[in-house]
Gaussian input, Z-matrix of N, CA and C with variables (Angstrom, degrees):
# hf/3-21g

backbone

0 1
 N
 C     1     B1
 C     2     B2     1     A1
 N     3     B3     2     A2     1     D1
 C     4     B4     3     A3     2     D2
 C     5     B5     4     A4     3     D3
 N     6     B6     5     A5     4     D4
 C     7     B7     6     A6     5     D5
 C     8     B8     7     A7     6     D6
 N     9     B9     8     A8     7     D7
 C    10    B10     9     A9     8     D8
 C    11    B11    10    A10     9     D9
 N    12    B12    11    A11    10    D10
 C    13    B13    12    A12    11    D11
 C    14    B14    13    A13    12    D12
 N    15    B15    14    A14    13    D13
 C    16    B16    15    A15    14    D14
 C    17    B17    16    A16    15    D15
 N    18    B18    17    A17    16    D16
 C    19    B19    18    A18    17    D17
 C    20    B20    19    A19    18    D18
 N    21    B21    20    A20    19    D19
 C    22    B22    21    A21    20    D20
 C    23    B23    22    A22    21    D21
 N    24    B24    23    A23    22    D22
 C    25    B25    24    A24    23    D23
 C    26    B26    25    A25    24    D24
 N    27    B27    26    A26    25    D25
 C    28    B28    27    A27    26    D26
 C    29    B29    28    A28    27    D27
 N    30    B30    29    A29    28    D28
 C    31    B31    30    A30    29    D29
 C    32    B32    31    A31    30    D30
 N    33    B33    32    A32    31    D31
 C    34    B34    33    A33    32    D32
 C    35    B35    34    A34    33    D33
 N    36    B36    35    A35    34    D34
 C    37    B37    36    A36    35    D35
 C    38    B38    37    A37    36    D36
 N    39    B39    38    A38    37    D37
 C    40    B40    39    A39    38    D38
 C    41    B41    40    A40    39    D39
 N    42    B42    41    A41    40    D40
 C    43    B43    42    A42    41    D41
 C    44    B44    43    A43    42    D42
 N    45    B45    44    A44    43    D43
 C    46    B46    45    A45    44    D44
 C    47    B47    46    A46    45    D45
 N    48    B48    47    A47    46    D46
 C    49    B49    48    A48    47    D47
 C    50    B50    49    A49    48    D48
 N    51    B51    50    A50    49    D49
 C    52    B52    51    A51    50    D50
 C    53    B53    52    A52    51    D51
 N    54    B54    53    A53    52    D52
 C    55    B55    54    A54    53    D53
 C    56    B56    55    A55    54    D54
 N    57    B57    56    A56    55    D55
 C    58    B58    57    A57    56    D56
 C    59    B59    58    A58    57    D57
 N    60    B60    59    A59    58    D58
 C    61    B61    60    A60    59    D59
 C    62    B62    61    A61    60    D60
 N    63    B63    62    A62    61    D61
 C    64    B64    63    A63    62    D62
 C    65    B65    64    A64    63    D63
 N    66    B66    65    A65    64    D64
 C    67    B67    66    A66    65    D65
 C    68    B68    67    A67    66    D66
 N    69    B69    68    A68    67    D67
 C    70    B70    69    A69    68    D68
 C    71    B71    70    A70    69    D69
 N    72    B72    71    A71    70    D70
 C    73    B73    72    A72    71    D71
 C    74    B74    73    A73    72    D72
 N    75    B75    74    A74    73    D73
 C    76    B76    75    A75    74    D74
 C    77    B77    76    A76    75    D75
 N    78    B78    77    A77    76    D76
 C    79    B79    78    A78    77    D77
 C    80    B80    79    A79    78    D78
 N    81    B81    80    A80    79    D79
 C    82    B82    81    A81    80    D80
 C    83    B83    82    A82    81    D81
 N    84    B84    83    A83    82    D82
 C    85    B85    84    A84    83    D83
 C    86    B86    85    A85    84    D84
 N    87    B87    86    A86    85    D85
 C    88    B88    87    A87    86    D86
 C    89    B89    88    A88    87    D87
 N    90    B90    89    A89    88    D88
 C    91    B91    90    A90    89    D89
 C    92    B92    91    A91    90    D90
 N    93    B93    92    A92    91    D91
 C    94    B94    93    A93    92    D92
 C    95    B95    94    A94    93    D93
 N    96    B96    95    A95    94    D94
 C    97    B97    96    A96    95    D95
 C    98    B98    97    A97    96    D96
 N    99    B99    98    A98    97    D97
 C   100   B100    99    A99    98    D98
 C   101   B101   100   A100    99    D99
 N   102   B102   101   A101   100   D100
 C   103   B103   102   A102   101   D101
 C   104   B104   103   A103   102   D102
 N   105   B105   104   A104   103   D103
 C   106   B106   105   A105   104   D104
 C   107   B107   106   A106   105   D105
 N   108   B108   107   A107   106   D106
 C   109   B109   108   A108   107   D107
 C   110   B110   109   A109   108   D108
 N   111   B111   110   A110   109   D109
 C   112   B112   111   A111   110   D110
 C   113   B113   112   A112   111   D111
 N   114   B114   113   A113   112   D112
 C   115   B115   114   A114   113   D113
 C   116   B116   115   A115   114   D114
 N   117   B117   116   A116   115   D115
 C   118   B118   117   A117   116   D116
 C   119   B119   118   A118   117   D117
 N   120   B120   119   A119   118   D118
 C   121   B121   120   A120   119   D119
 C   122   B122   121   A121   120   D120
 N   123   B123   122   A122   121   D121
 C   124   B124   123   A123   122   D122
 C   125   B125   124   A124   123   D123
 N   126   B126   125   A125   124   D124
 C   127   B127   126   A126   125   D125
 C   128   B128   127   A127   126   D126
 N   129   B129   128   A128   127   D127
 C   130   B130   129   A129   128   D128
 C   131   B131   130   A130   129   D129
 N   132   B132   131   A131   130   D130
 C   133   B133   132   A132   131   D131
 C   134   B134   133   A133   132   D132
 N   135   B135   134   A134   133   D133
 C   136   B136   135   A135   134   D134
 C   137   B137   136   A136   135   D135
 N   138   B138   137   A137   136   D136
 C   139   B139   138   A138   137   D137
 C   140   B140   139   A139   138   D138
 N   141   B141   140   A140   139   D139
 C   142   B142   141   A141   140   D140
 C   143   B143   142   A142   141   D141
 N   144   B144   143   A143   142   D142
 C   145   B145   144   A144   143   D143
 C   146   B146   145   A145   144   D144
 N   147   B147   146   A146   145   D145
 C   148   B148   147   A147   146   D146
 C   149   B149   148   A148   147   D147
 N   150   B150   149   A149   148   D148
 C   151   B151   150   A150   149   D149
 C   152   B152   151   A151   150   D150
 N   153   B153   152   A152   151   D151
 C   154   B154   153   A153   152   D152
 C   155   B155   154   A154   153   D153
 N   156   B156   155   A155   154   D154
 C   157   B157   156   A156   155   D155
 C   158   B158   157   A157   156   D156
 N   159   B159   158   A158   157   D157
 C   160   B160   159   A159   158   D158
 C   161   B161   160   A160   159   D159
 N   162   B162   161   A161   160   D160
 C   163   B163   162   A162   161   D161
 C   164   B164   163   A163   162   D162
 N   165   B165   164   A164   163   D163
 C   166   B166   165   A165   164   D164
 C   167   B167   166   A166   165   D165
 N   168   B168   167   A167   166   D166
 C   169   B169   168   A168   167   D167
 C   170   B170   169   A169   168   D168
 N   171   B171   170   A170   169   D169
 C   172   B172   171   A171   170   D170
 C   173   B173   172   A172   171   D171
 N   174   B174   173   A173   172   D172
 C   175   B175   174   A174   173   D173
 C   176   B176   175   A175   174   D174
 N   177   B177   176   A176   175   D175
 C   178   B178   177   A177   176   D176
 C   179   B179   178   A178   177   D177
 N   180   B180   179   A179   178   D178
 C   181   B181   180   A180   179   D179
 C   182   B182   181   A181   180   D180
 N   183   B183   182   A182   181   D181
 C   184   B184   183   A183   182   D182
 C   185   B185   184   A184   183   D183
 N   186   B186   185   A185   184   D184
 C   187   B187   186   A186   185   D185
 C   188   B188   187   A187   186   D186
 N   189   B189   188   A188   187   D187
 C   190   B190   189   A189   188   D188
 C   191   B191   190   A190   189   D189
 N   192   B192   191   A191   190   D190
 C   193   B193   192   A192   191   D191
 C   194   B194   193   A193   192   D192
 N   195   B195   194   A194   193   D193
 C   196   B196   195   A195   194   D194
 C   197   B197   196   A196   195   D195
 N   198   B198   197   A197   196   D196
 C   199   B199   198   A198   197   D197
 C   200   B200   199   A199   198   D198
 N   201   B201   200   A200   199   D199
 C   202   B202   201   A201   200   D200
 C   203   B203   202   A202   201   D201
 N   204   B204   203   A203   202   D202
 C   205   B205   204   A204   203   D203
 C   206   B206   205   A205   204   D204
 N   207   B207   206   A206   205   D205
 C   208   B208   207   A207   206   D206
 C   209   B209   208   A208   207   D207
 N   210   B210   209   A209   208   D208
 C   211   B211   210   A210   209   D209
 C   212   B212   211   A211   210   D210
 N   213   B213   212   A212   211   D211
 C   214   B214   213   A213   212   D212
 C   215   B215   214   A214   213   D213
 N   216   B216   215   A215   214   D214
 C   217   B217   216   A216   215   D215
 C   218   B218   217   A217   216   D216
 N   219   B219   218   A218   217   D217
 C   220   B220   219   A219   218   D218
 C   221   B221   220   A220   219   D219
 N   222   B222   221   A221   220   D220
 C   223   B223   222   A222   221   D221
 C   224   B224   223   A223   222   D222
 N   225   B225   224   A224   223   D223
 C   226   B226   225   A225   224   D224
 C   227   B227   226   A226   225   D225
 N   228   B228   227   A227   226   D226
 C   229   B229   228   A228   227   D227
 C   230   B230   229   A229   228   D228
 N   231   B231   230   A230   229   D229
 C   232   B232   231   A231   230   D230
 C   233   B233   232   A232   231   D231
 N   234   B234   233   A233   232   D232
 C   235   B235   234   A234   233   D233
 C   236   B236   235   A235   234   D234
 N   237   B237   236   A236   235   D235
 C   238   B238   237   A237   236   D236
 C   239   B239   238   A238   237   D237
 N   240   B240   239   A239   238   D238
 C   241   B241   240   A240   239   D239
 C   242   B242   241   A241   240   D240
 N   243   B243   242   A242   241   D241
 C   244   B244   243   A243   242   D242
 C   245   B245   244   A244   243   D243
 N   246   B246   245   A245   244   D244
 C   247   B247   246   A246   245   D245
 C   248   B248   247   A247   246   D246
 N   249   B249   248   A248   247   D247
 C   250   B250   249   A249   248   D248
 C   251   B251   250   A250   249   D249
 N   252   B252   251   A251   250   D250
 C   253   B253   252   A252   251   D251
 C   254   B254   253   A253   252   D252
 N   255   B255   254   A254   253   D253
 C   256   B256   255   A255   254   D254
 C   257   B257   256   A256   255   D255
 N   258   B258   257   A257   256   D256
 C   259   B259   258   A258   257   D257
 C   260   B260   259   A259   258   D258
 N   261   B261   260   A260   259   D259
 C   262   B262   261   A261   260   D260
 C   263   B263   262   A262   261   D261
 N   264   B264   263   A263   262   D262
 C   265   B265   264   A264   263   D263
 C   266   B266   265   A265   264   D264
 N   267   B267   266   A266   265   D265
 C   268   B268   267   A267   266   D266
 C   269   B269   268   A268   267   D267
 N   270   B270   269   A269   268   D268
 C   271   B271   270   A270   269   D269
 C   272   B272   271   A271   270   D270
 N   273   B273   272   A272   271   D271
 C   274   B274   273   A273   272   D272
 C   275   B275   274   A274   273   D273
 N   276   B276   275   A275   274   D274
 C   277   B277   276   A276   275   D275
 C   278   B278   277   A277   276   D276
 N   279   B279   278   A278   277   D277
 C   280   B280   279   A279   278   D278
 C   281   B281   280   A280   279   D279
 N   282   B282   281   A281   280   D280
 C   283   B283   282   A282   281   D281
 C   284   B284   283   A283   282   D282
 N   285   B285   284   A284   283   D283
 C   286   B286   285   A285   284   D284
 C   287   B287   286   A286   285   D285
 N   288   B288   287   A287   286   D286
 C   289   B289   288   A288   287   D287
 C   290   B290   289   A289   288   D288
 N   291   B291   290   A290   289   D289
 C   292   B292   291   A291   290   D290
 C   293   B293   292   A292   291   D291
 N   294   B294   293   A293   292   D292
 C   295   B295   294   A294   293   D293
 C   296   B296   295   A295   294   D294
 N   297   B297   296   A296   295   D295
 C   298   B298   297   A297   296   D296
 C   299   B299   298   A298   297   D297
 N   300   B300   299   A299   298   D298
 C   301   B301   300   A300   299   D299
 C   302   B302   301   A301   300   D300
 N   303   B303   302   A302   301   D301
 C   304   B304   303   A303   302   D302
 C   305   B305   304   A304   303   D303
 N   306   B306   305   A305   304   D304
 C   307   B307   306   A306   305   D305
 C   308   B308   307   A307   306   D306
 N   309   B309   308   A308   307   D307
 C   310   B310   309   A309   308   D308
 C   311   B311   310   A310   309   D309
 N   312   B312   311   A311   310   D310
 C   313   B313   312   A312   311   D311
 C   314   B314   313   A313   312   D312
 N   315   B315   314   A314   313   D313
 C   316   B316   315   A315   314   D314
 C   317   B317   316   A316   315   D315
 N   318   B318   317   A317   316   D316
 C   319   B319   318   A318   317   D317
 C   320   B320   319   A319   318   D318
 N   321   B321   320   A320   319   D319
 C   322   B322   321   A321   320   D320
 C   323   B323   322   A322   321   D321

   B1=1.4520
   B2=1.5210
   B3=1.6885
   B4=1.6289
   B5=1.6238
   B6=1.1558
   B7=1.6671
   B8=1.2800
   B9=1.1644
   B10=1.2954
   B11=1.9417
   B12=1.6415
   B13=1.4648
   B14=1.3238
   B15=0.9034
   B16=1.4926
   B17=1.6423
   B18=0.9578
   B19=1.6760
   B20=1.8396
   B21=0.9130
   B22=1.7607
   B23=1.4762
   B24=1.0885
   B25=1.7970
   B26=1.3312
   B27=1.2013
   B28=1.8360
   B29=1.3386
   B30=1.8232
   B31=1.3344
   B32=1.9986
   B33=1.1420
   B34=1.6127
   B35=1.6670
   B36=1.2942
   B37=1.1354
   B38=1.5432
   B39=1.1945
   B40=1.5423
   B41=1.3637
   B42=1.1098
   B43=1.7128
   B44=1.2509
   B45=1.2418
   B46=1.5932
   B47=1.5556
   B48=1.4562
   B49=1.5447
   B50=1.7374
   B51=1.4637
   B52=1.3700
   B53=1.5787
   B54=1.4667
   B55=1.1477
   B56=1.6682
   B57=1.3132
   B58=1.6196
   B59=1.0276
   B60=1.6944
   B61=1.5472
   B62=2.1529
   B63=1.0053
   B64=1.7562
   B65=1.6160
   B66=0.9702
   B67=1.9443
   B68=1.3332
   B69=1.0205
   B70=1.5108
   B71=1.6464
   B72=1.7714
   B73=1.5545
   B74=1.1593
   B75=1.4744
   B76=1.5008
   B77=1.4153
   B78=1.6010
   B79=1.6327
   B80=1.5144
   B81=1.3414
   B82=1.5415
   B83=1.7130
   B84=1.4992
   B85=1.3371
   B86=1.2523
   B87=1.5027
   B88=1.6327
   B89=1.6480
   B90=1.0678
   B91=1.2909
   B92=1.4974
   B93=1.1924
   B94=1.9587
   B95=1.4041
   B96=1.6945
   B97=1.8690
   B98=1.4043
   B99=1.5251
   B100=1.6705
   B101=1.7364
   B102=1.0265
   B103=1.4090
   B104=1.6734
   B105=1.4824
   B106=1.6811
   B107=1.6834
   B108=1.5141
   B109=1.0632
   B110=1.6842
   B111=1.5838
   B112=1.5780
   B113=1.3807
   B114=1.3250
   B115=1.4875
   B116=1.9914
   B117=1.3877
   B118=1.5512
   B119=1.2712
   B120=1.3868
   B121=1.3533
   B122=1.7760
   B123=1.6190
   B124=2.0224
   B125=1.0337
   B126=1.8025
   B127=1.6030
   B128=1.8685
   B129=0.9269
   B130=1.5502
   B131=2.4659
   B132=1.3591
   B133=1.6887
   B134=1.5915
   B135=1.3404
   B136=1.0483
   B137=2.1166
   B138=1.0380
   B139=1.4006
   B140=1.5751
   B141=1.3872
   B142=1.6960
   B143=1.2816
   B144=1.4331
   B145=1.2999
   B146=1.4171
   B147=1.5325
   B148=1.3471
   B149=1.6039
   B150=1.7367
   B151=0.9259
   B152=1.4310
   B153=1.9906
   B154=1.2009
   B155=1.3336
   B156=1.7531
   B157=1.2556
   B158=1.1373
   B159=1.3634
   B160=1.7098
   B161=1.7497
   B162=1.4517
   B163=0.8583
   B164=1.5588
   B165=2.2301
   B166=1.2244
   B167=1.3826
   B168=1.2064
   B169=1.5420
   B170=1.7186
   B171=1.2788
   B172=1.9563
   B173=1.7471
   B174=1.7414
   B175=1.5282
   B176=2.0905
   B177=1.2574
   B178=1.9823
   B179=1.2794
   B180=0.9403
   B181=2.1532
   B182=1.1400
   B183=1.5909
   B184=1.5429
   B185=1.2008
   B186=1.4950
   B187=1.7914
   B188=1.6732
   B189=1.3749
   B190=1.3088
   B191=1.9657
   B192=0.8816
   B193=1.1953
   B194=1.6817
   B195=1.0414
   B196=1.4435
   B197=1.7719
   B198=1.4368
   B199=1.7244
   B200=1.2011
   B201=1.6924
   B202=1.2094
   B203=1.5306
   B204=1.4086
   B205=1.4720
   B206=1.9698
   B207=1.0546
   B208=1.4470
   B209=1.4109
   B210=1.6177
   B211=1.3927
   B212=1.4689
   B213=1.4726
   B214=1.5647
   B215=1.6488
   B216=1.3082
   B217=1.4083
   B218=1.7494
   B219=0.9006
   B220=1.3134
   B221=1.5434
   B222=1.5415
   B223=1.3957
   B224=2.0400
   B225=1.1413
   B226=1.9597
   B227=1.2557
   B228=1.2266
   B229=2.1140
   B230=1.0476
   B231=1.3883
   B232=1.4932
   B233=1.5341
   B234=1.4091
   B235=1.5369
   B236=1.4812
   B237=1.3203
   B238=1.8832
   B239=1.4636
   B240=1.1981
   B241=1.8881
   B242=0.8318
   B243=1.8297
   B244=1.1698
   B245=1.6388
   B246=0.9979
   B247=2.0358
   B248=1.6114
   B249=1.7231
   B250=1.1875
   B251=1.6400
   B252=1.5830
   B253=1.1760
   B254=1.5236
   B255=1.5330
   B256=1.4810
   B257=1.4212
   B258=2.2876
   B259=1.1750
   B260=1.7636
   B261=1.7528
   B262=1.3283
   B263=1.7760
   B264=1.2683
   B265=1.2626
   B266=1.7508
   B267=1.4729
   B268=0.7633
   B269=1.6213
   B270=1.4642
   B271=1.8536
   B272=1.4105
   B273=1.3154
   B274=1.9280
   B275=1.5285
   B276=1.3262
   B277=1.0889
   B278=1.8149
   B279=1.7022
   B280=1.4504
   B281=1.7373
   B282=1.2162
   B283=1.3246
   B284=1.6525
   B285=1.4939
   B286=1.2300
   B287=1.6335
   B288=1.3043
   B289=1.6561
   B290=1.5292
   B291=1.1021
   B292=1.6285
   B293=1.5666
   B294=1.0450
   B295=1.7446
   B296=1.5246
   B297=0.9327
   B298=1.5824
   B299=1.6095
   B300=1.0402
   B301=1.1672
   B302=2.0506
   B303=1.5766
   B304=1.0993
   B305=1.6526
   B306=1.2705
   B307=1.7900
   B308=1.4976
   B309=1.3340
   B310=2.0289
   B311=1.4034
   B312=1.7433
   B313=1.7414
   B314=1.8069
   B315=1.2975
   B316=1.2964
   B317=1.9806
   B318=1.5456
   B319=1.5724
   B320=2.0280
   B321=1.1854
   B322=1.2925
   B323=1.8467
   A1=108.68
   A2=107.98
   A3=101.71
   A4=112.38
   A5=114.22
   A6=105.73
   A7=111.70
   A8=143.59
   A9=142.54
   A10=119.16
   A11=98.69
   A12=114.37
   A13=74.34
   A14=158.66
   A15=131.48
   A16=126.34
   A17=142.54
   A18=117.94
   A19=94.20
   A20=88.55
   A21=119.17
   A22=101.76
   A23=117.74
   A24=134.84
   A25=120.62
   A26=104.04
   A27=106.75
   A28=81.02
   A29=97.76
   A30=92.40
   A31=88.21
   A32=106.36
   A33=112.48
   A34=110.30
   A35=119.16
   A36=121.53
   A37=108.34
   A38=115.73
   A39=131.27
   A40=120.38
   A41=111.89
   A42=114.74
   A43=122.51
   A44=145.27
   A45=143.35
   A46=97.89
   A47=106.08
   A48=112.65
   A49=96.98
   A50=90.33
   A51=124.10
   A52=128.55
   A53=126.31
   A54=110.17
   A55=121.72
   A56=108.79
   A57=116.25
   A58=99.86
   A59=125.32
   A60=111.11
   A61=91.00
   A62=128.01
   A63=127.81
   A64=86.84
   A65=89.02
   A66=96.11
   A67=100.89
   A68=127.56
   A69=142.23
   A70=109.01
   A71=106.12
   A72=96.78
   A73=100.97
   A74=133.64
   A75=134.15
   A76=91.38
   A77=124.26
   A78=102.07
   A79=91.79
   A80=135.75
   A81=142.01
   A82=105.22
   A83=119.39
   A84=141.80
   A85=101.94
   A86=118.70
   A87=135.42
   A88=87.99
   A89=110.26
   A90=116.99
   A91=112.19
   A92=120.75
   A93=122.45
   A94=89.60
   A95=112.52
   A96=95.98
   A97=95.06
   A98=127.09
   A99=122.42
   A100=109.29
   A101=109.62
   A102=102.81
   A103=84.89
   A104=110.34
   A105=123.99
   A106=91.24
   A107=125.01
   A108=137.36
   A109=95.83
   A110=129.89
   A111=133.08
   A112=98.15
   A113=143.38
   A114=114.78
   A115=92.80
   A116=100.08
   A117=110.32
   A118=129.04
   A119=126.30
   A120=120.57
   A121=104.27
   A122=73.84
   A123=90.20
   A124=102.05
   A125=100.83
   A126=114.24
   A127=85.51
   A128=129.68
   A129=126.44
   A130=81.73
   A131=84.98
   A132=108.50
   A133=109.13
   A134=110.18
   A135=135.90
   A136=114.55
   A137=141.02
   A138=150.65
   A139=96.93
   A140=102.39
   A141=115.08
   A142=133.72
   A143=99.64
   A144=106.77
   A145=148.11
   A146=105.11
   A147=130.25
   A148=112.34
   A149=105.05
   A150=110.11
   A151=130.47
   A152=112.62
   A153=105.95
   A154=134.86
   A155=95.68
   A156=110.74
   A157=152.86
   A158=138.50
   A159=134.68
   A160=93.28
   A161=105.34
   A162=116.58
   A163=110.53
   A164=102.49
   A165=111.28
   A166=126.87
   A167=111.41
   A168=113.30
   A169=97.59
   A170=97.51
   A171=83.49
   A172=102.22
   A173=64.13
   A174=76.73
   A175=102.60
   A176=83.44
   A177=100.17
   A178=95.12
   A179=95.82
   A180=114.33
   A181=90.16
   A182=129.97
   A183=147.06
   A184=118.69
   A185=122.52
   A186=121.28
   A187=93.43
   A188=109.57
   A189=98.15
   A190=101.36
   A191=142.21
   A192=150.99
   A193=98.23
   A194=121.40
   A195=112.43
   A196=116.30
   A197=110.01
   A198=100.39
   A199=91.85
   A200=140.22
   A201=121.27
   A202=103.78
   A203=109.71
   A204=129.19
   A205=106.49
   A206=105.65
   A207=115.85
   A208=121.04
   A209=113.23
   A210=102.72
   A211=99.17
   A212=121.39
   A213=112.75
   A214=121.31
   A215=134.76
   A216=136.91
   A217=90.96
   A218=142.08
   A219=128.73
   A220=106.01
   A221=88.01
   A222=108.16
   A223=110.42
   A224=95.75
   A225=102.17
   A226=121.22
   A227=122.41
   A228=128.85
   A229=104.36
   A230=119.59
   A231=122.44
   A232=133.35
   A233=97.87
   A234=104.59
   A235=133.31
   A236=101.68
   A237=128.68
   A238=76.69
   A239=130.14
   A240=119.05
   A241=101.92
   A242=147.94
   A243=144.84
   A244=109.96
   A245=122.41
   A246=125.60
   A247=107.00
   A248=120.39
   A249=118.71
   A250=123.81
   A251=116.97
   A252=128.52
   A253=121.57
   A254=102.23
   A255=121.63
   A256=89.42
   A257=81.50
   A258=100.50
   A259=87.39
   A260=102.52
   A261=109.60
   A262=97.45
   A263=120.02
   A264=134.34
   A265=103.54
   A266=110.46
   A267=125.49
   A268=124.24
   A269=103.35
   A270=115.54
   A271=109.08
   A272=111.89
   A273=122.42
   A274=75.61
   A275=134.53
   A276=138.90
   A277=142.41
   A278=91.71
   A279=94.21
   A280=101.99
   A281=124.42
   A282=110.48
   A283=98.68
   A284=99.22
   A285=115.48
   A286=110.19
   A287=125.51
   A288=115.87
   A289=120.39
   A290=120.71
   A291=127.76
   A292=102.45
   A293=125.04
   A294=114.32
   A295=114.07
   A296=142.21
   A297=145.79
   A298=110.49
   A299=128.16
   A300=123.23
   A301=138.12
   A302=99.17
   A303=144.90
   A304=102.23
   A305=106.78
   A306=127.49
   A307=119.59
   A308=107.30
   A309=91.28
   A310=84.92
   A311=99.03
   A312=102.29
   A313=110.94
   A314=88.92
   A315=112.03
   A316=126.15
   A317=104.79
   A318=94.39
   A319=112.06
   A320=120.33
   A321=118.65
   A322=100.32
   D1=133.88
   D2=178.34
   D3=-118.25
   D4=145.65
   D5=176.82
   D6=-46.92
   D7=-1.69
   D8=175.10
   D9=-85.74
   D10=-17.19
   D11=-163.22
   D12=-115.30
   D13=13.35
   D14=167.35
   D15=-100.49
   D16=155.79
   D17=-169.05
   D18=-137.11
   D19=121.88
   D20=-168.80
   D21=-70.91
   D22=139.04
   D23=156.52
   D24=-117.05
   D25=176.95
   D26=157.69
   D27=-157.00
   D28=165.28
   D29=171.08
   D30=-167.35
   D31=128.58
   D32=-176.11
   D33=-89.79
   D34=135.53
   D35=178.84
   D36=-121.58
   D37=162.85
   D38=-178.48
   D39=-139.62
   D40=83.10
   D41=-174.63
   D42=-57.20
   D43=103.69
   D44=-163.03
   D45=-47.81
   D46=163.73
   D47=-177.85
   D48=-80.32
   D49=153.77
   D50=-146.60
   D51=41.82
   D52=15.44
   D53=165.60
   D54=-105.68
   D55=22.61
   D56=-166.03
   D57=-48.67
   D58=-62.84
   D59=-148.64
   D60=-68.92
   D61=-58.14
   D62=-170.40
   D63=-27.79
   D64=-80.21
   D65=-176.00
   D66=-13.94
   D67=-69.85
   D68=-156.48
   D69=-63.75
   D70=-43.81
   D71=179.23
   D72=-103.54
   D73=43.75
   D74=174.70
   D75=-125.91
   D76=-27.02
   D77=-175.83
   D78=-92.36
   D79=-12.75
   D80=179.92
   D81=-60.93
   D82=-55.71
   D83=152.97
   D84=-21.25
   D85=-88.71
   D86=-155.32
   D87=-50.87
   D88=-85.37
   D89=-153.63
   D90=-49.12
   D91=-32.88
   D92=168.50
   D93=-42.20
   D94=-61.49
   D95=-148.35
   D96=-68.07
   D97=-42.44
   D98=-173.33
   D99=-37.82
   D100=-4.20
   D101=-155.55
   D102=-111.23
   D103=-65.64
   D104=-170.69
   D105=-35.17
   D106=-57.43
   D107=-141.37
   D108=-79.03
   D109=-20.12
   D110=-170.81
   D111=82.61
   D112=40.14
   D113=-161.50
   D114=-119.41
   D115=-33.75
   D116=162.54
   D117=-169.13
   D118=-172.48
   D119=160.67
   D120=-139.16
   D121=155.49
   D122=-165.84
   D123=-131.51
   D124=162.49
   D125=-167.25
   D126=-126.09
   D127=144.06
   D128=-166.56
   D129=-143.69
   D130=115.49
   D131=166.65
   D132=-116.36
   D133=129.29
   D134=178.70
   D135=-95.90
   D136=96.10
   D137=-163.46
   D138=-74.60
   D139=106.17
   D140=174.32
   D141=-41.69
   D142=-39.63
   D143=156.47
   D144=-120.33
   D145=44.49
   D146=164.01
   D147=-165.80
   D148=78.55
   D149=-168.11
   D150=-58.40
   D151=5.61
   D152=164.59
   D153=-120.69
   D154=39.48
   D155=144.38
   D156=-114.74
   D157=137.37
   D158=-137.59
   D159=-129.56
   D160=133.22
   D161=166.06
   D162=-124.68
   D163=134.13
   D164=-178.91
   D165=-130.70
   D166=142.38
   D167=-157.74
   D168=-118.84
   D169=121.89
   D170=172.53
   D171=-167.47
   D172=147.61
   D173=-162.72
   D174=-113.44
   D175=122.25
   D176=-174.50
   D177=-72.35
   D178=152.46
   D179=-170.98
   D180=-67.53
   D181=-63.89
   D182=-169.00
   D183=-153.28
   D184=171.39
   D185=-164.07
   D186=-78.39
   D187=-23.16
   D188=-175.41
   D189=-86.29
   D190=-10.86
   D191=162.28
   D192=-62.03
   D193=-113.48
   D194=179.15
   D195=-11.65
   D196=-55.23
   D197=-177.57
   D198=-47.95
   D199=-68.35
   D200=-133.00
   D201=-65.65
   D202=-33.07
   D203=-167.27
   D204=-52.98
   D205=-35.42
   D206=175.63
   D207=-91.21
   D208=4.98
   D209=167.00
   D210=-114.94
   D211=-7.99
   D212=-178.22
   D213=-66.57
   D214=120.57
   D215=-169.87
   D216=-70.53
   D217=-31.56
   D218=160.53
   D219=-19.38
   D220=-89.69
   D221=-166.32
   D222=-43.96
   D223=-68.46
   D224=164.01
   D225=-34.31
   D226=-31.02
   D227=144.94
   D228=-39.06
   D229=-78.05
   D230=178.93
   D231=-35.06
   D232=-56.24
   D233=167.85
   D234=-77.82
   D235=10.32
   D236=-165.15
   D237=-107.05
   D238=-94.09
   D239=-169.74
   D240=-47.45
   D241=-80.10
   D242=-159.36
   D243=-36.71
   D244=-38.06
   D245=171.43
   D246=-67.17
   D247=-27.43
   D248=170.30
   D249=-105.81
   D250=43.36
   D251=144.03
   D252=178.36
   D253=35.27
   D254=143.44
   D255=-147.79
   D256=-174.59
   D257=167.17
   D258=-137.05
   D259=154.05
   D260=172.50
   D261=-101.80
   D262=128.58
   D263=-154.73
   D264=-105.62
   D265=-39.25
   D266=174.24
   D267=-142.16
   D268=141.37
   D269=-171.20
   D270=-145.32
   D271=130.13
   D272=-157.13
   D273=-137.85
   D274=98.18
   D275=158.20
   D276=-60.74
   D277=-33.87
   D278=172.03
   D279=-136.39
   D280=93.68
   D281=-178.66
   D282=-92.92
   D283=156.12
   D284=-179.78
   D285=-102.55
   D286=123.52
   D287=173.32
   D288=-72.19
   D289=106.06
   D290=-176.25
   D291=-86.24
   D292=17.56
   D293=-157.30
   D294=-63.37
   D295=79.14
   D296=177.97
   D297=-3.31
   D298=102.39
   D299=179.14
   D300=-29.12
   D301=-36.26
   D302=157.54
   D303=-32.19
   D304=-66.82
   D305=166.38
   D306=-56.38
   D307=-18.91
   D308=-170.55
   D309=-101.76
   D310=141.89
   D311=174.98
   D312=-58.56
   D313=167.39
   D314=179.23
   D315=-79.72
   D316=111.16
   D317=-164.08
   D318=-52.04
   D319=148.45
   D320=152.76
   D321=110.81

């Protein structure tokens, strides 16, 4: 797999009051199996000062990785609790990297 084959998300979550920390070891959960399963890998940020919001970055192996990922009832467990103590507020499904070349360090 190359960073070039992979197709990037983000996606912001908001854990209802009092369920931050569940939130936290339920997106800890999801994302182990996303990974066991090949379907992606994620970077999960936590906002310092509103600890019940989660920010997630993940990047799907391939479009066909994600499809499969959305028909697995595994995964639909996950997103069946996760709807009953957050809400994801926001979802950017395919971002594109524009980074100015100028900006990525220099090899060597």
């Amino acid at each position: 797999m190359t960073e070039r084959s992979e197709i990037t998300a983000l996606a912001v979550v908001k854990a209802f009051d009092g369920h931050e920390e569940e939130c936290f070891q339920l997106l800890r959960d999801f994302y182990a199996l996303l990974r066991r399963k090949g379907y992606s890998r994620n970077l999960l940020y936590r906002d310092q000062k509103n600890p019940a919001c989660f920010i997630n970055l993940r990047y799907w192996r391939s479009a066909e990785a994600a499809a499969q990922a959305q028909e697995d009832p595994d995964v639909h467990r996950f997103w069946k609790r996760l709807s009953e103590i957050a809400e994801v507020t926001d979802v950017f499904e395919r971002l594109e990297d524009v980074t100015p070349d100028e900006a990525l360090p220099k090899p060597g």
